[in-house]
C-alpha positions in Angstrom: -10.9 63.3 26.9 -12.2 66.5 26.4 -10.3 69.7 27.6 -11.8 70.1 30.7 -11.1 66.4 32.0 -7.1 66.8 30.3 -7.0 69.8 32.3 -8.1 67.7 35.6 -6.0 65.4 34.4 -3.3 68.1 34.7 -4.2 69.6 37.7 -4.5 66.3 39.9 -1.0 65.6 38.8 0.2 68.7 39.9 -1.6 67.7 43.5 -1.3 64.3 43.5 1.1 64.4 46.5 -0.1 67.3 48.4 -1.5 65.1 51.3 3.0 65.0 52.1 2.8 67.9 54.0 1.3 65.8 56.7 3.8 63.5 56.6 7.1 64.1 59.1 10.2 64.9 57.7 12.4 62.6 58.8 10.0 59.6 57.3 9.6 61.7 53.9 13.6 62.2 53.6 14.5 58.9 55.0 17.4 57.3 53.1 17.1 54.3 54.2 14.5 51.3 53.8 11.2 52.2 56.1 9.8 50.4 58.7 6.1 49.0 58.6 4.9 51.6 60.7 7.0 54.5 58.6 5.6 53.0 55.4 2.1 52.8 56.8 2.4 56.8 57.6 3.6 57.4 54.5 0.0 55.5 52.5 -2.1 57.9 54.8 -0.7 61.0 52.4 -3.5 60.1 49.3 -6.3 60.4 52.2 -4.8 63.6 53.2 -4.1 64.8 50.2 -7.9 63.8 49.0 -9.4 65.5 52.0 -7.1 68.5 51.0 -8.7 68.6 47.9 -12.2 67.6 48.5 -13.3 71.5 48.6 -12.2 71.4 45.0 -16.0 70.7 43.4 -15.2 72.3 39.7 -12.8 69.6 39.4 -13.7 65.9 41.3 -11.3 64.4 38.9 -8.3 65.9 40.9 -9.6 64.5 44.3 -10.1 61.1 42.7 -6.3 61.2 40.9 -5.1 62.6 44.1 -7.1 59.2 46.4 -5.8 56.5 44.0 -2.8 57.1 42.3 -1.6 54.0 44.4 -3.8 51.6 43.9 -2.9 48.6 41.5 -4.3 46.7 38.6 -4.3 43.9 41.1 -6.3 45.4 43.6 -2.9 45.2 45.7 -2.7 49.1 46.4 -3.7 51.8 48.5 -5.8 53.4 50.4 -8.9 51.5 49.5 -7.5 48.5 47.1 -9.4 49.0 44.0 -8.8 47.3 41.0 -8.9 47.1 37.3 -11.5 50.0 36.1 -12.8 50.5 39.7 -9.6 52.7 39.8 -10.9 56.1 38.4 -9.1 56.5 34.4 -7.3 59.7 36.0 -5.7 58.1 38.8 -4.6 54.8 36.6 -2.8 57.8 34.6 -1.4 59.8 37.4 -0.5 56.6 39.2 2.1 54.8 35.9 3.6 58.7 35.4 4.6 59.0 39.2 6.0 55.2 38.8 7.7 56.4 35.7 9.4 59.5 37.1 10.0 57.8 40.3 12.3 55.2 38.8 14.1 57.7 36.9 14.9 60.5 39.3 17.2 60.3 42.0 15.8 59.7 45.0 17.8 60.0 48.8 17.7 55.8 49.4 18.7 54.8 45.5 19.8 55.7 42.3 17.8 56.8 39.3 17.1 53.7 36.7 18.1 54.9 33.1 15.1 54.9 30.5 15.3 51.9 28.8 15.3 49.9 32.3 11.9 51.5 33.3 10.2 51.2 30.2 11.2 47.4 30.6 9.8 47.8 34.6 6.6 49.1 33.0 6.4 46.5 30.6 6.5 44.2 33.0 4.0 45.2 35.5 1.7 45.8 32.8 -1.9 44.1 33.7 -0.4 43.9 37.3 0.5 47.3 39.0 -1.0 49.0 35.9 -3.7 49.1 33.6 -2.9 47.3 30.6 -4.1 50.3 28.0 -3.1 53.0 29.6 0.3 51.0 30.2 0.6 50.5 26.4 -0.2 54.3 25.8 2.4 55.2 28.4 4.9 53.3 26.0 4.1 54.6 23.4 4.5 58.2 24.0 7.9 57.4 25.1 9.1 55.6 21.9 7.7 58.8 20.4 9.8 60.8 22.7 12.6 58.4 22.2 11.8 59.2 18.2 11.7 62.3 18.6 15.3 63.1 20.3 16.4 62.5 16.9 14.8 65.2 15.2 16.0 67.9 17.9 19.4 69.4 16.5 22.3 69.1 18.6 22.4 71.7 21.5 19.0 72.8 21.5 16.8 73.1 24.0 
């Protein structure tokens, strides 16, 4: 990618979620499982969010990462059920990082999975839920960050 599509890249993760702030509050801080109709609210946010960021013409890369970042591999996701490389490359890379720090961040209806367990999740949805590249890069640079831990000295920052 060249620097202005990494900086889309950037920016559309930054937004990716922005379509939320149509969602109620007592759906988005729910700790409990949501009903079909709660759940159904909750898919309209990556419409929102897209039409939020539709005026944003330098940039179309951030209203497509902002769209898809739920749609699947499998064409099982939302809003429109794309698949494979009909999913726009930044949204298939938006979409594994939100996975990726939802299962490891506390959230208000579970706890947060330890590294190792969702790099094993990834691994496994790999070809299903994700892109099978961009799954194997997403791997990768966390061995490296795994690596890298080493090399920082204790207590630093």
């Amino acid at each position: 990618m060249n620097e202005k599509e990494i900086n889309s890249v950037y920016y559309a993760a930054l937004m990716h979620d922005v379509g939320k702030i149509g969602i109620p509050l007592n759906i988005i801080d729910k700790t409990t499982r949501l009903a079909k109709d709660e759940y159904n609210t909750i898919k309209k946010h990556t419409v929102t969010g897209a039409s939020i960021t539709h005026p944003i013409t330098a940039m179309p890369m951030i209203e497509q990462g902002v769209r898809w970042h739920h749609e699947r591999n499998d064409g099982h996701g939302y809003p429109d059920g794309l698949k494979g490389t009909e999913i726009p490359l930044v949204a298939r890379i938006i979409g594994i990082a939100d996975l990726y720090d939802a299962m490891t961040t506390t959230r208000s209806y579970r706890g947060a999975l330890n590294e190792s367990n969702a790099e094993d999740e990834i691994r496994k949805r790999l070809g299903t839920q994700f892109d099978s590249e961009i799954g194997k890069i997403m791997l990768d640079i966390l061995n490296k960050k795994e690596e890298n831990k080493q090399l920082i000295p204790e207590g630093a920052n």
